[in-house]
C-alpha positions in Angstrom: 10.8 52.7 -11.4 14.4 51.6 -10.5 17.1 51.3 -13.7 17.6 47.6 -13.0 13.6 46.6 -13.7 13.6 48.8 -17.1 17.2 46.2 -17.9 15.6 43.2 -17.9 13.3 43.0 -20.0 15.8 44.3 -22.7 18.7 41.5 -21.9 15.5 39.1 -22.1 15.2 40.3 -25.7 18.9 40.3 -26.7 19.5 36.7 -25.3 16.0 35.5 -27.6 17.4 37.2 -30.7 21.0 35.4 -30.1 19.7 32.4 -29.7 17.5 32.5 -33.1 20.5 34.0 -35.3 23.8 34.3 -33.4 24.7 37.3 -36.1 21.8 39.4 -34.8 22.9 42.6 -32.8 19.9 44.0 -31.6 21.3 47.3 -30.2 18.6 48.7 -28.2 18.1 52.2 -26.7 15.3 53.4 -24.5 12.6 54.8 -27.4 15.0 53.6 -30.3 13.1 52.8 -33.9 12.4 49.1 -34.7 16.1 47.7 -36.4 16.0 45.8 -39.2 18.4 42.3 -39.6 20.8 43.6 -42.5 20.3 40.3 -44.2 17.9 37.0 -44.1 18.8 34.6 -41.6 20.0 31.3 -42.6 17.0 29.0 -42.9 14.8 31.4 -42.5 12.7 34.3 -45.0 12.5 37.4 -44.8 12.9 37.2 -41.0 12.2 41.1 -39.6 12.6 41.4 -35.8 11.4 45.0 -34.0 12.4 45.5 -30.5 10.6 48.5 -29.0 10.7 49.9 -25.3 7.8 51.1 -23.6 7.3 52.3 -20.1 4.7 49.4 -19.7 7.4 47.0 -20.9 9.3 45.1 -24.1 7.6 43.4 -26.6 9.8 40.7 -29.1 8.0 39.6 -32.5 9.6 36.9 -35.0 7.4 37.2 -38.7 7.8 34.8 -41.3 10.3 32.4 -39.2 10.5 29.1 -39.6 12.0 27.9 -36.4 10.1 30.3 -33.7 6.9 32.7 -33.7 7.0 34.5 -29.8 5.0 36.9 -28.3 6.3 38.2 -25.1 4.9 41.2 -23.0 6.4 41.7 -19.7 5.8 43.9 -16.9 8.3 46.2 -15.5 10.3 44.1 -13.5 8.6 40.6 -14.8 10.2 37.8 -16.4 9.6 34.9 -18.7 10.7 31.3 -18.6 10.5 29.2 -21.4 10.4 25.5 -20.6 9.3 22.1 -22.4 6.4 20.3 -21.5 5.9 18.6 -18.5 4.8 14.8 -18.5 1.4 14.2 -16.8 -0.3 11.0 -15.3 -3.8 10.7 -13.0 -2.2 7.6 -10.8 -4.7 5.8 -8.6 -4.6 3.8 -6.2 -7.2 1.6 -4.4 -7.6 -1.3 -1.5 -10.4 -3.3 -0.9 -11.5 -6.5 1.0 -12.6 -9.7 -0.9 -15.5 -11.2 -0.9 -16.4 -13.2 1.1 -17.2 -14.6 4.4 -16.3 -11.8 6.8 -13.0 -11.0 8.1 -12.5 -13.3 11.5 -9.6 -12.6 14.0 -7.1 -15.6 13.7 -8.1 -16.3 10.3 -6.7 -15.1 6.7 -8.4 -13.0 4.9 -8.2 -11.5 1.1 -7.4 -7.7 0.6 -6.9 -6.7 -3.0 -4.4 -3.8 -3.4 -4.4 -1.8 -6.9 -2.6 1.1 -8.9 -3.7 2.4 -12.1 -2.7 5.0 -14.2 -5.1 7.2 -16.5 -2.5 8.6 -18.5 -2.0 10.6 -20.8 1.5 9.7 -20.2 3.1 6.5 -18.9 4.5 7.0 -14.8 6.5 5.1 -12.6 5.2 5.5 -8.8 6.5 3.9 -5.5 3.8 1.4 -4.1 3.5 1.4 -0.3 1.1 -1.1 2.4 0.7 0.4 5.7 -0.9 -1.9 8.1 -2.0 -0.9 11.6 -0.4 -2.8 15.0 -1.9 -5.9 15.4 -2.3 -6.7 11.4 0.2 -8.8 9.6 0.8 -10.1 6.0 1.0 -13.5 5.9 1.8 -14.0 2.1 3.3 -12.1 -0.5 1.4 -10.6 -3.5 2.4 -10.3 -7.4 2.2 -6.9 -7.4 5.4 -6.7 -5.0 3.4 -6.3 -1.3 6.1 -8.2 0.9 5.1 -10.5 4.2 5.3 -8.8 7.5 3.9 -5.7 9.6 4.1 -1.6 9.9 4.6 0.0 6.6 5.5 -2.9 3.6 7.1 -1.7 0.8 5.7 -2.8 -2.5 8.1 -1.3 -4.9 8.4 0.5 -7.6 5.4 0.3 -10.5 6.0 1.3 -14.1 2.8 2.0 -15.8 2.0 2.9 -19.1 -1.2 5.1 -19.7 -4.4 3.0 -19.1 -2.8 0.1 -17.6 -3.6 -0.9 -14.4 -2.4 -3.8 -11.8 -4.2 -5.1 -8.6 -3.3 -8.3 -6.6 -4.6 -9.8 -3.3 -2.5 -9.7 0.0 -3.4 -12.2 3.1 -3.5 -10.5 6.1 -4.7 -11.7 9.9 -5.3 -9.7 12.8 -5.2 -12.1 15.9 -7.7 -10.0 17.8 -11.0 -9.2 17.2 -11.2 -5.0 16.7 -11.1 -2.3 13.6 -8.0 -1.7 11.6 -7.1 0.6 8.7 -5.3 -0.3 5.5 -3.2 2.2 3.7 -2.3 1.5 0.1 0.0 5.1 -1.2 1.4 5.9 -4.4 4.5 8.4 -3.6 7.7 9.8 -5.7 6.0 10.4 -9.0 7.8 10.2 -12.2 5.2 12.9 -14.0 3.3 15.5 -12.6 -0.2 14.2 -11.3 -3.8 16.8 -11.8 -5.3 14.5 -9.2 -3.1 14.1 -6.3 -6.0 12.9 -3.8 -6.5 9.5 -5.3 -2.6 8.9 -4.9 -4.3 7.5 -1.5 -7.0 4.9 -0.2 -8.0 3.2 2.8 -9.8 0.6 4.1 -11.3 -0.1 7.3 -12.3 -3.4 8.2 -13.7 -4.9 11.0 -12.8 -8.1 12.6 -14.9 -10.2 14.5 -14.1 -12.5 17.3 -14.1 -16.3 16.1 -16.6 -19.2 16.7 -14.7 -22.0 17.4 -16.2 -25.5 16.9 -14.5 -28.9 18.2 -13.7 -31.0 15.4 -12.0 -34.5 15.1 -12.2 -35.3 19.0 -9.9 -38.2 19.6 -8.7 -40.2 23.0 -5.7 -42.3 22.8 -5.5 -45.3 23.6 -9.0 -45.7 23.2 -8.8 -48.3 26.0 -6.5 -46.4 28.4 -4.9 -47.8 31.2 -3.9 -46.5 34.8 -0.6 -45.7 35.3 0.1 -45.2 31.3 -0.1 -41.8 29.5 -3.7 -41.0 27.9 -3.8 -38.2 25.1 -7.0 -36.0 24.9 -7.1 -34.0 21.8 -9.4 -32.2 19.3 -9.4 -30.0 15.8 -10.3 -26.4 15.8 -12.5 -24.9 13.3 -14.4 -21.2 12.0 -17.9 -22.2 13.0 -18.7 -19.1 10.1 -15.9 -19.9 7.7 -15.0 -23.7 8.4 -11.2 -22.5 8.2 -8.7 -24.2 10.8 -7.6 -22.1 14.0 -4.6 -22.1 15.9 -4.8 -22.8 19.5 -2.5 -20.1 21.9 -3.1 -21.8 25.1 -4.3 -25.1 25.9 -5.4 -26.1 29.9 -6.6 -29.6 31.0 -8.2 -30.9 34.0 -9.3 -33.8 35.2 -10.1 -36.1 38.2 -9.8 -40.1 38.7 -12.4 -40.4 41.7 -11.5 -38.1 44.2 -8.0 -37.7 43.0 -6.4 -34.8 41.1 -4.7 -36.3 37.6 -2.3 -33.8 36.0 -2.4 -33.0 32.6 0.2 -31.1 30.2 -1.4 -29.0 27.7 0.4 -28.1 23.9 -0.9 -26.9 20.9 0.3 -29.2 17.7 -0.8 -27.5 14.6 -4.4 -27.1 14.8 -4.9 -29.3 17.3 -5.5 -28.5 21.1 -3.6 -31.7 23.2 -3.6 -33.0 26.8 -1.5 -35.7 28.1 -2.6 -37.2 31.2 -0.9 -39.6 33.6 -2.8 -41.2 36.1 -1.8 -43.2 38.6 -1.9 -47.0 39.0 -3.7 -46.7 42.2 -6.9 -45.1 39.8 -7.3 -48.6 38.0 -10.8 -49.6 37.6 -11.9 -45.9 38.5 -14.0 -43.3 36.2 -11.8 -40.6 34.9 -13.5 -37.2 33.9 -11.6 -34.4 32.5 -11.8 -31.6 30.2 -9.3 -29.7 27.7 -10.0 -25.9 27.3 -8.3 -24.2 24.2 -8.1 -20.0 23.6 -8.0 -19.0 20.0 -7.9 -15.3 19.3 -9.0 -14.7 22.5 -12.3 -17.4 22.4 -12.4 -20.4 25.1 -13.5 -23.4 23.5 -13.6 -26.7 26.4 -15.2 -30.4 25.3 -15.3 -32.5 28.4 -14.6 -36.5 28.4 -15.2 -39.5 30.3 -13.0 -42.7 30.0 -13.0 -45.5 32.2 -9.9 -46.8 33.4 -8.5 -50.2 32.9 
């Protein structure tokens, strides 16, 4: 046994017994008798402190005080630390789709992110979003959850033990596929027994859209050759009855045996062609179609007009 591990445990003893009375000399000798404090702390009664050394190790006891009651034993060469008590807090977090119709590529969709905090103690915890390539927040939530893509951070959340907050984020994917949401409770403010549930994910799947034509219009509805003609229609969810937005539109069409070119655009919801055909097509047939993509679907609705 080296000198320096028989020391320690004897400072440790001398810096306990200054701390409790600053008068207290404890002078201590390797198989000394217990020493008596000459007189009665202030504040306390009768306060007796024996210090022995052992081979094994030191051993402090404080009878009849007020202020502290300690047993210590330490090994040779061990050591003690006295510290206050550490706040504690079972944080939780959790994500979780809406119900609802299911989640369609090119469309909204609810995902509800939540924190909780089971206590005993009240915590404050940074709030993250991660959302995979291809997934985007299209609207901000209460709880802090921004707009945007990648990892969204949500802020700081101060809870008080057994409160709890969750609030729904809109998210679209514009392709149909699976994608994993990532709602994480990071930097701690107390110490947490339950670490997992700091974590939670969600996999959802999107499916490819249905598109239906809704609100087909031709304009004029008399059209003439050699003035423009318009050729447009609404997109809709066929499953949800929510609008789509149109990527691409591509139009086609023929006045007899002639070619008629068309310029396609996509206004809002609405897939567009504008046609001009020539004067020489007057009195002909003109038969065309107008083929939108929306997430990836081809919706097409032919026509038939009669030129004037």
């Amino acid at each position: 046994m080296s000198t320096n591990s028989r020391r320690y445990p004897v400072l440790l003893a001398v810096a306990v017994a200054q701390l409790v009375e600053p008068r207290v000399v404890v002078p201590v000798v390797a198989g000394s008798n217990p020493v008596r404090h000459p007189s009665p702390a202030p504040g306390l009664t009768r306060c007796k402190w024996r210090v022995s050394v052992r081979s094994t190790g030191l051993e402090v006891r404080v009878f009849k005080s007020v202020a502290l009651v300690l047993a210590i034993g330490l090994a040779v060469g061990g050591s003690t630390a006295f510290a206050g008590a550490t706040a504690s807090a079972d944080v939780d977090v959790s994500v979780q789709k809406a119900p609802g119709p299911p989640a369609v590529a090119g469309i909204t969709f609810p995902v509800d992110v939540g924190i909780g905090n089971a206590g005993p103690d009240s915590v404050s915890a940074h709030l993250f979003l991660d959302l995979p390539s291809g997934l985007v927040a299209t609207s901000p939530n209460p709880i802090g959850c921004p707009v945007g893509q990648g990892t969204l951070d949500c802020g700081r959340q101060d809870l008080a033990a057994g409160e709890d907050s969750d609030q729904f984020s809109r998210l679209r994917a514009d392709h149909p596929g699976s994608y994993t949401v990532v709602v994480r409770a990071t930097e701690l403010t107390a110490a947490d027994p339950n670490p997992a549930n700091n974590t939670a994910s969600l996999i959802i799947a999107v499916q490819a859209p249905k598109p239906t034509v809704r609100g087909f219009a031709i304009s004029p509805a008399k059209p003439r050759a050699g003035a423009p003609l318009k050729v447009s229609y609404a997109i809709t969810e066929q499953v949800t009855g929510q609008a789509l937005v149109p990527s691409a539109v591509r139009c086609s069409a023929t006045a007899g045996a002639a070619k008629v070119a068309g310029r396609g655009s996509a206004r809002g919801t609405r897939a567009t062609c504008t046609f001009r055909p020539s004067s020489s097509a007057r009195g002909k047939t003109m038969r065309g179609r107008v083929t939108a993509t929306v997430a990836g679907a081809k919706i097409a609705k032919a026509f038939v007009v009669k030129l004037r």
